[in-house]
N, C-alpha and C positions, 0 to 999 in steps of 0.2 A: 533458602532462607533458614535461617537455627530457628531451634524451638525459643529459646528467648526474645527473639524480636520476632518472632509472633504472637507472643505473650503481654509482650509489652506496646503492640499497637491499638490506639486509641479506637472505638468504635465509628463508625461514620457518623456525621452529624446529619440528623434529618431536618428536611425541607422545612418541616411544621414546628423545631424547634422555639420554644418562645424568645428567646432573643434574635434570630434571622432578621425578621423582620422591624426590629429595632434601630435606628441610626446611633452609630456609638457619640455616645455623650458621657458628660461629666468629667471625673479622673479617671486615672489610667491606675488600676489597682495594681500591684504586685503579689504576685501568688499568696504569700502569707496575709496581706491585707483582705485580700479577695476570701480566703476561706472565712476568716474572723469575720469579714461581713456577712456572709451565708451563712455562719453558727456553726463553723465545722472545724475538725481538725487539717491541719494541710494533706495529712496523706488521707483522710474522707474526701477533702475535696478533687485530689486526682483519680480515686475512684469513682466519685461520681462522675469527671469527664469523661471515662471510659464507658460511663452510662449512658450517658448522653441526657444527663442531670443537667449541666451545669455548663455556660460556655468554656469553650478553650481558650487558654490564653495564647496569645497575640505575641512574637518578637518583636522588640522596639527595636532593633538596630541589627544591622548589619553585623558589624562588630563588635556590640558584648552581647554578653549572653543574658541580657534583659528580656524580662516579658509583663504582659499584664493584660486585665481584661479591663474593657470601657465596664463603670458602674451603670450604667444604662441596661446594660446586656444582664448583670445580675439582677439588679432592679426586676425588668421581666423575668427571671428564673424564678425569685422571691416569690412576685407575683401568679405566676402558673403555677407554683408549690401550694400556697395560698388558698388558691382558687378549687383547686383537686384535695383538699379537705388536709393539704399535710400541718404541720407545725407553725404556727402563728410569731411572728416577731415581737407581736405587742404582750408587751410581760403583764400587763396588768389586772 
């Protein structure tokens, strides 16, 4: 295996993730949708999957190269952010 696709493989997702446990609901974000919801830039948001921040996104098809993640599954990321004292959504 090269050193770059060792570099560029995602970390394993753990059990205790907070969205695992989540049934995907709502819409189906698209990468760019997905970071702007979570308050990130797109390439913060792929290093946070590499974290194991944030869920991974999902291929929608076979054949294109769509993806996206259930808002449900960010909802609980938000959520367990939240909860562990990080950055609040509510601006006010």
């Amino acid at each position: 295996m090269s050193q770059s696709t060792k570099n560029n493989q995602a970390a394993p997702i753990a059990s205790n993730a907070p969205w695992c446990s989540v049934v995907p609901r709502g819409p189906m974000l698209r990468p760019a949708q997905a970071a702007n919801y979570y308050g990130v830039s797109l390439s913060t948001y792929y290093e946070l999957i590499k974290d194991g921040v944030v869920p991974p996104f999902l291929k929608l098809s076979n054949r294109a190269r769509a993806s996206g993640v259930p808002q449900g599954w960010l909802d609980a990321a938000i959520a367990a952010r939240q909860s562990q004292g990080g950055p609040s959504d509510d601006l006010s």
